[in-house]
N, C-alpha and C positions, 0 to 999 in steps of 0.2 A: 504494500500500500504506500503510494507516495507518500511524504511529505508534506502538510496544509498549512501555513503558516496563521494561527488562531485570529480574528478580528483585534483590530485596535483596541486596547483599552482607556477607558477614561481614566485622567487620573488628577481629581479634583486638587482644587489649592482648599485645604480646609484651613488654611490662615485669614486667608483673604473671601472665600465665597467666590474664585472665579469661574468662568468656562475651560480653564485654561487645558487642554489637553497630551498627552506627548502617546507618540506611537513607537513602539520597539519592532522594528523591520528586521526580518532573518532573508537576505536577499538570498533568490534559489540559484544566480547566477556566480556565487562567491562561493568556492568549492575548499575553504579554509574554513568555513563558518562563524564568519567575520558578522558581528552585527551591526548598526546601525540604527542610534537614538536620533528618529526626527523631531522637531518640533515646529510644527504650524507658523509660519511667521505671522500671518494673521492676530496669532496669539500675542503678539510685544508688545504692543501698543495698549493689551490689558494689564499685561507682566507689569509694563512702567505704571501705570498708575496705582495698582496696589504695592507697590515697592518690594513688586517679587527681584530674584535674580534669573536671567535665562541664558543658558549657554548653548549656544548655535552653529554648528559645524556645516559648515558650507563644502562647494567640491573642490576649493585650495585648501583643505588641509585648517582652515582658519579656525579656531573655535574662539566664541566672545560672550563673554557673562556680561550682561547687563544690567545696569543699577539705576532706575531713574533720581530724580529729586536733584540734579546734578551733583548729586555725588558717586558720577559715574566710574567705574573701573574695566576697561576691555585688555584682554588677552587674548591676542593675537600669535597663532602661532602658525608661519610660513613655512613653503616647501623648502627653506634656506636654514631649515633648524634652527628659524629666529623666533625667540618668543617678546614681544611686548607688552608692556605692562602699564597702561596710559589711565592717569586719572589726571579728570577733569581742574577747572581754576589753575591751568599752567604749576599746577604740583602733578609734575610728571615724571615717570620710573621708567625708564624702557633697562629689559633684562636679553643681553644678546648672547645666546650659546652658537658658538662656531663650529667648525671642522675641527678644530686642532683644540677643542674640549676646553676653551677661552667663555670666560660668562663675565661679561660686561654689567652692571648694575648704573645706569647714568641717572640723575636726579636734576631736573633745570636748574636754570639759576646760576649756573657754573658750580654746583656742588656735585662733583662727579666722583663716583667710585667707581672700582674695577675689582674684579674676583675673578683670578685666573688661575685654576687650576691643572699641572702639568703630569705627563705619564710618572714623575716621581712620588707621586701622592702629595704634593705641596702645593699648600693653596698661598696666593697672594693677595691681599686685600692694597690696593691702592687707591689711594684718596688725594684729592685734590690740596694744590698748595704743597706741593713736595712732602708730606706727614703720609710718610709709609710703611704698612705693618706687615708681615709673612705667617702666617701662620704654617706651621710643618708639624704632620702628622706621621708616622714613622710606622713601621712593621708591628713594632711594641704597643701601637696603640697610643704612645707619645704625644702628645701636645704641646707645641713649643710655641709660642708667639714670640716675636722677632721684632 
C-alpha cells in the first residue's frame, strides 16, 4: 500500500486566538525523507499583530523569524553559509560563518566584534579599538583567555 501523506493539520495559537495555521509536508519526490515545515504566508500579517514569532523558509535556503511591534529580529541564512542576524532601530548584529569556519559577530555603530575560530580549536574574540582577547580551549578541556 502506498504511502498517503495524512491532511494538514491545524494548529491553533492558543496564546493569541489566531487562525494561524502550519502544515508538515512529507514531499513523495525526496527519497531521503526530508520534511518540510510550511507556513501560509497569508498567515504574517496575523502572526504580526498578535506578537506571535514566525519562521519562514523560503527556496534560498532563507529562514526569518518574525517579530512585529518593531522590535523586529530576522535570521537570514544564505546559500553562502551566511547567517544574519538584523534587528530593527539600527541596533544591528549580523553573525557571518564562512568557509574557512570564520564567525564574524559585527554590531553598528562601529562596535565591531569578531569570533574566529580555527582547525586548532582556538577561538579569537576581536573587538574593536585594538582590545583583543583569544580565548584557547585545549584537548584537556582547558580554558585559557589571553
Amino acid at each position: 500500500i502506498p504511502w498517503t501523506p495524512s491532511p494538514a493539520a491545524a494548529l491553533p495559537n492558543e496564546d493569541n486566538d489566531s487562525d494561524t495555521t502550519a502544515t508538515d509536508v512529507m514531499e513523495d519526490d525526496v527519497g531521503d525523507g526530508d520534511a518540510t515545515l510550511v507556513i501560509d504566508p497569508d498567515a504574517l500579517p496575523a502572526l504580526l499583530e498578535d506578537n506571535d514569532a514566525t519562521l519562514v523558509l523560503n527556496d534560498y535556503n532563507e529562514a526569518t523569524p518574525v517579530v512585529n511591534d518593531d522590535n523586529g529580529a530576522t535570521l537570514v541564512v544564505t546559500e553562502n553559509n551566511e547567517a544574519t542576524l538584523g534587528v530593527n532601530d539600527d541596533d544591528e548584529a549580523t553573525l557571518v560563518v564562512n568557509d574557512d569556519n570564520e564567525a564574524t559577530l559585527v554590531v553598528n555603530n562601529g562596535h565591531e566584534a569578531t569570533l574566529v575560530v580555527d582547525d586548532d580549536n582556538e577561538a579569537s574574540t576581536l573587538v574593536a579599538n585594538d582590545h583583543e582577547a583569544t580565548l584557547v580551549v585545549n584537548d584537556d578541556n582547558d580554558a585559557t583567555l589571553v
